[in-house]
N, C-alpha and C positions, 0 to 999 in steps of 0.2 A: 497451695493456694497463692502466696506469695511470689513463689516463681511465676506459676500463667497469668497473674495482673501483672505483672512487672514484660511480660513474651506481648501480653492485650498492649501496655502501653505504649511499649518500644514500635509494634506494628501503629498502632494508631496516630506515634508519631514520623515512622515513615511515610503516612498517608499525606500528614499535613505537609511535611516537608514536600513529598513530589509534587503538591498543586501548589506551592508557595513558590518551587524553583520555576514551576512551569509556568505560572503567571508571570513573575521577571520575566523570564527569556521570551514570551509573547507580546509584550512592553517593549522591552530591546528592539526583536526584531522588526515591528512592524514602526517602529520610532527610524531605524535604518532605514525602511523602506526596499525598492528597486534598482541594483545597480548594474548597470549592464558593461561589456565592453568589448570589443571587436575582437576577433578571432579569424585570419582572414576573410572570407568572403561571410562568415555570418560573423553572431556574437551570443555570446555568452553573460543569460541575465542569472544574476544572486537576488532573488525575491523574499519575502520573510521566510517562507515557510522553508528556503533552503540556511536560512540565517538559525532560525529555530531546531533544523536539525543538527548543525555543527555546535549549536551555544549548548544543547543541551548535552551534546556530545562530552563535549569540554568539561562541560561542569562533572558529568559521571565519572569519566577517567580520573581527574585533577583534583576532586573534592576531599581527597583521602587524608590530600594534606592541610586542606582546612579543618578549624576548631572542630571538636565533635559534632553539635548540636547542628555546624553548617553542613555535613556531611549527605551526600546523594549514596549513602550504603547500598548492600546489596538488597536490602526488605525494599527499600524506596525503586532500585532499578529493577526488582521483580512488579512492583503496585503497576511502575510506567509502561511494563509490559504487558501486565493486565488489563489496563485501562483501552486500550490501544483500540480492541473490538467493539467496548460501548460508544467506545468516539467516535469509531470508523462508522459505525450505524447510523449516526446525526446528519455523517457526510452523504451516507447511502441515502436519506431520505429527504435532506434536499436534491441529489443528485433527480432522484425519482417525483419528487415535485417538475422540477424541471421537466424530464421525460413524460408526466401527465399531458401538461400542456398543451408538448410538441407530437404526440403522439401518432397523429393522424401525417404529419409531416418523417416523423422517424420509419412509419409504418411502409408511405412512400418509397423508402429509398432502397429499400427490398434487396435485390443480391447482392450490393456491396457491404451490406449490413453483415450477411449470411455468411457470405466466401470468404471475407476477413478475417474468420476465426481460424480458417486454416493457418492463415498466417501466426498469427499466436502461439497456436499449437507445433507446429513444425518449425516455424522459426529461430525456436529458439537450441533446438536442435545441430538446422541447418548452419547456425551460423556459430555455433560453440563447439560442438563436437569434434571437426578437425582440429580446433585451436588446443583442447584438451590433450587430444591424444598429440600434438606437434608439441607441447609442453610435458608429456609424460605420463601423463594419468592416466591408467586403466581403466577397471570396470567400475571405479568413483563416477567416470565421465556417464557413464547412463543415466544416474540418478541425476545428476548436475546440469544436465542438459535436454531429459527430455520433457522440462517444462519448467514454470519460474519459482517449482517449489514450495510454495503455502501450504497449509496443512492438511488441506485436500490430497497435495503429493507424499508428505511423508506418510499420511495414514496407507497408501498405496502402495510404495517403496517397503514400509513395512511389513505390510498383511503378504505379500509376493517373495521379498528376499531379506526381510528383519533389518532394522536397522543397525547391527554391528555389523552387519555385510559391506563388502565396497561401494555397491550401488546406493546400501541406507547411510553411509558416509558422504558420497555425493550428494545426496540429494538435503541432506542435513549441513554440507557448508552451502549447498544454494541457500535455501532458509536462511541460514544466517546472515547471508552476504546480503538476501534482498532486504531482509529487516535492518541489517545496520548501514550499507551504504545502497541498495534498491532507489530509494527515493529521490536521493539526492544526484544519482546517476542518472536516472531516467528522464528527472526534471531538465539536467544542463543536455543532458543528447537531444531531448523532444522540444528547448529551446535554443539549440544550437540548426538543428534541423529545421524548423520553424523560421526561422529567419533566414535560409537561402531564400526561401521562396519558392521553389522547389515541386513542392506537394499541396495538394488543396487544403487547406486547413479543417475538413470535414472528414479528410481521409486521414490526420495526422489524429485527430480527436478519436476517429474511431481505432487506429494503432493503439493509442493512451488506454483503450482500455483493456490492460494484460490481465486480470484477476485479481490485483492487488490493490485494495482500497487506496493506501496509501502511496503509493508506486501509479495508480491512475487517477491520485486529487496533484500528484507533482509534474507529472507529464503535462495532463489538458490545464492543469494551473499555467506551465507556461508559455504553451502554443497560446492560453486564450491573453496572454498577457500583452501579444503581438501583436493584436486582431481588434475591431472595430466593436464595441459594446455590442449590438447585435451578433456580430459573428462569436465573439465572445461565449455569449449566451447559447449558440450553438454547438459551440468547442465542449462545453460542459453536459447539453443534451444526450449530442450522439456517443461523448466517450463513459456517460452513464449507463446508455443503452448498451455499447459494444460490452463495461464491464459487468454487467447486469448477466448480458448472454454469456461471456467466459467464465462467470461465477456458475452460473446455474448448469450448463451443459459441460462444465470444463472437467466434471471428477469422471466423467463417462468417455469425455471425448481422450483422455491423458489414460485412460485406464485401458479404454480396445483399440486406440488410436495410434497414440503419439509414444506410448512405452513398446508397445511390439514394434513399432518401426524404428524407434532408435537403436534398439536390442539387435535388429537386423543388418541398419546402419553397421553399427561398432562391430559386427563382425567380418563385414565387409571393408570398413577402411580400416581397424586396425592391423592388421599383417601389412600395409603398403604406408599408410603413416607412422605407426608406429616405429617401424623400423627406422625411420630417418628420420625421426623428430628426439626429442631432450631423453636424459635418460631418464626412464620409468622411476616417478616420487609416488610413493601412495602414503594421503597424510592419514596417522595413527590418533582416531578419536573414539575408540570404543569403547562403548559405555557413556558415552558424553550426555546423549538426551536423557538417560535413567536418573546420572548423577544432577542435573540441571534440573529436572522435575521435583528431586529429592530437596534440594538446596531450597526451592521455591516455598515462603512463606504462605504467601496469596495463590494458594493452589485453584482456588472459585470464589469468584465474585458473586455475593450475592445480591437479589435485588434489589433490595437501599441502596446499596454500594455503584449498582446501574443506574439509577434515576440520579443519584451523587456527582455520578463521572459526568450522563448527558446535563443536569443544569451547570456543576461549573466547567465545562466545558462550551458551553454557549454560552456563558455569562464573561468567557475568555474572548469569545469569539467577536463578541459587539461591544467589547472594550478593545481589542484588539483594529477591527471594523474601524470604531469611531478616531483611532490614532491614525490609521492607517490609511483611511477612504475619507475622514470627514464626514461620515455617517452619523448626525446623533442618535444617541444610544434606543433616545425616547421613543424615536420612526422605525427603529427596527426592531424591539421588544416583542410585537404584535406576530411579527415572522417567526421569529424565534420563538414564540408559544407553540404556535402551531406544526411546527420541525418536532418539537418535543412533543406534541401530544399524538402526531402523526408516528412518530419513532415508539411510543410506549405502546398505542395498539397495536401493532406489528408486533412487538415482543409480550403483548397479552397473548396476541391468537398464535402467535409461535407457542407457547405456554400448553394453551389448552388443547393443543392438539400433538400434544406427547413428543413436540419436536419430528414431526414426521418429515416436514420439508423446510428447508435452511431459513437460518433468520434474517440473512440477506434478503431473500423472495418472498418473505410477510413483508418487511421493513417497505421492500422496493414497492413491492406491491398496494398496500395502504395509502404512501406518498403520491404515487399514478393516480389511482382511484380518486385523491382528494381533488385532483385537478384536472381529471379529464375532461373535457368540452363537452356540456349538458350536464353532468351531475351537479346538482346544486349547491351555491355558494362556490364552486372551482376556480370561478373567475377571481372572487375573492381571495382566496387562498393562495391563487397566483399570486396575483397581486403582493398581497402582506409578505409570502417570504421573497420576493422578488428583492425586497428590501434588504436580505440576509445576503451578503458576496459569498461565492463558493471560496474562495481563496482566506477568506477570514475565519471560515473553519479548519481549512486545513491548516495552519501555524499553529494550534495548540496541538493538535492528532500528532504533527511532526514533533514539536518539543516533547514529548513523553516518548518517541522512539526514540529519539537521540538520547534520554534521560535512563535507558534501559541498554542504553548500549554497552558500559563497563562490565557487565558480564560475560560476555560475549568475548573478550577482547583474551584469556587463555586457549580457546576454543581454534579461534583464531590464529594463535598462533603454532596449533598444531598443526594444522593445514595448510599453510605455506601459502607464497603467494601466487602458485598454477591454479590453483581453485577456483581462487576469486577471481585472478582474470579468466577462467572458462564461465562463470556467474554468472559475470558481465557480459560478457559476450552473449550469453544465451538471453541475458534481459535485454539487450539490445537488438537482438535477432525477434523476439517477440513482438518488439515494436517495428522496428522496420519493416520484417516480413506482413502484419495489419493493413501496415500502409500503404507498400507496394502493393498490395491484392486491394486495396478500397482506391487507391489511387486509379488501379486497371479500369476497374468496374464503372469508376466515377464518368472516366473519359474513354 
């Protein structure tokens, strides 16, 4: 009895510590603010949410050697990694307020909507796979490249070829690479990109949305940071709508799609790249996700612990907001109710219906609903989270991946660094290749 109060306590105070480091580092960063700085013909903006990813970073790796009590352990880097999905869902249902609104306007824009998703899907393929195998890697390279690896891909990589396999090694450092550096990569290429000028800001937004909540609030965070408050507002619509479609179609379109064609792929270019590319590394991680789920305190959140994450997570967000924008806290309070109560019945009717269809598309779907043109009070409900910046929710969602990052960081170093750059390459190939195919369509 004495031991599990003393396992109860020890968790309960790594809970308190990750909301306590994450609040500072939400403080910090949006106290920093936006810093930009040229890069030849564009530039390269550091905005909180990319401040919050490195501080928290920092703090997880570095904390070991602070006093005990200040310490970001492993209980606290696994909570951060928990947290990650009740948060992402606050984002998903303002994203989908947003999309109510616009609706009849996203609905408009018809094939470039549709065709973009090729780009996503093949993209990241197209533009990783050679890099992999010219740097050595084998059959890691299929997992690694034929998509941006969220949990839709490993469960895939694993029901087909098991994850101690090479392809369930690949596809297990994508995972990792996008959760620990994803975000913060895709934010400086999609504001690096953004600032030639280049690409329509409606095609860049629809690129931003790869499948990855947090990987498409850092993207369209900083195309919309370039862009005229209206166009803003739009950078945020359509890269909710783009991630909305590669969430929900994505496990079908990567499973008959995007995995037989790279499988096809790699046996066609490796006998002619391989041979002339680095010598053959294949990084040794077997066993990794078994022992990482073992290790895992916080194996399931329950739901106090969700209603817990979404209030002080938006009660981060409009303290965060009001440093950052000038927003008093008092004018946006009203938005912020309704994100949460729009976000809890999504994850009611997910509940009662046995989890049949993902909590994404309750979530998304509830938010739409509430602000469609004609359902009643919409207009309202516009309105009030109107009040809410998308970009002030995502600086807390970031501080908890970066705060989850120190686990990751053995893992990491088994796999060397061909991995990560084939990672990169393919989370960069899924936005690019978005954009060129919405870019086409657009003009």
């Amino acid at each position: 009895m004495g031991v599990q109060l003393l396992e109860r306590e020890s968790l309960l105070a790594s809970k308190v510590r990750l909301f306590g480091f994450a609040f500072i580092i939400v403080l910090v960063a949006e106290t920093i603010g936006t810093i930009s700085f040229q890069v030849g013909p564009g530039k390269i903006l550091l905005m909180p949410l990319v401040w919050a990813v490195a501080l928290g970073g920092v703090v997880s790796i570095f904390s070991r050697y602070a006093p005990a009590p200040l310490r970001a352990g492993a209980s606290t880097q696994w909570y951060g990694a928990g947290l990650l999905q009740p948060a992402l869902m606050l984002l998903i249902t303002k994203l989908g307020l947003l999309v109510g609104a616009s609706l009849p306007s996203v609905l408009a824009m018809g094939w470039p909507l549709v065709f973009q998703e090729f780009g996503h899907f093949f993209g990241t393929m197209i533009f990783g796979l050679p890099v992999a195998l010219l740097l050595g890697i084998k059959r890691e390279a299929i997992g690694a490249t034929f998509s941006v690896g969220r949990e839709p891909s490993l469960a895939i990589i694993a029901e087909r070829f098991g994850l101690a396999s090479a392809e369930g090694r690949g596809v297990l450092a994508e995972y990792l690479t996008g959760t620990v550096f994803g975000a913060v990569f895709i934010g400086l290429l999609a504001g690096f990109i953004a600032s030639l000028n280049i690409f329509d800001p409606i095609a860049l937004a629809m690129g931003a949305g790869v499948g990855s909540g947090s990987m498409m609030a850092a993207a369209s965070g900083a195309i919309a940071a370039q862009q005229s408050p209206e166009v803003a507002k739009q950078v945020a619509v359509f890269a909710g709508a783009a991630n909305l479609l590669t969430t929900t179609i994505g496990t079908y379109f990567t499973m008959f799609l995007s995995l037989p064609f790279t499988i096809w792929a790699y046996r066609v270019l490796e006998p002619v790249l391989g041979r002339i590319g680095m010598r053959p590394r294949v990084a040794v991680v077997e066993g990794a996700e078994g022992r990482a789920e073992a290790a895992n305190p916080h194996k399931a959140l329950g739901v106090p612990e969700w209603i817990l994450a979404w209030v002080v997570t938006g009660a981060m967000a409009l303290v965060g907001q009001w440093l950052g924008l000038k927003t008093p806290i008092a004018d946006a309070v009203p938005g912020m109710a309704v994100i949460l109560a729009s976000t809890m019945v999504g994850f009611a009717l997910y509940r009662l219906v046995w989890s049949k269809m993902p909590l994404v598309c309750w979530v998304s779907l509830v938010a739409m609903l509430a602000t469609y043109p004609g359902v009643p009070f919409a207009a309202e409900a516009a309105a009030l989270t109107a009040k809410v910046n998308v970009l002030a929710l995502i600086t807390p969602i970031l501080a908890y991946a970066g705060l989850s990052v120190a686990k990751d960081v053995p893992a990491f170093r088994r796999l060397g660094w061909p991995i990560i750059v084939t990672s990169l390459m393919a989370n960069a190939g899924t936005f690019l290749g978005a954009t060129l195919i919405a870019q086409f369509f657009r003009h």
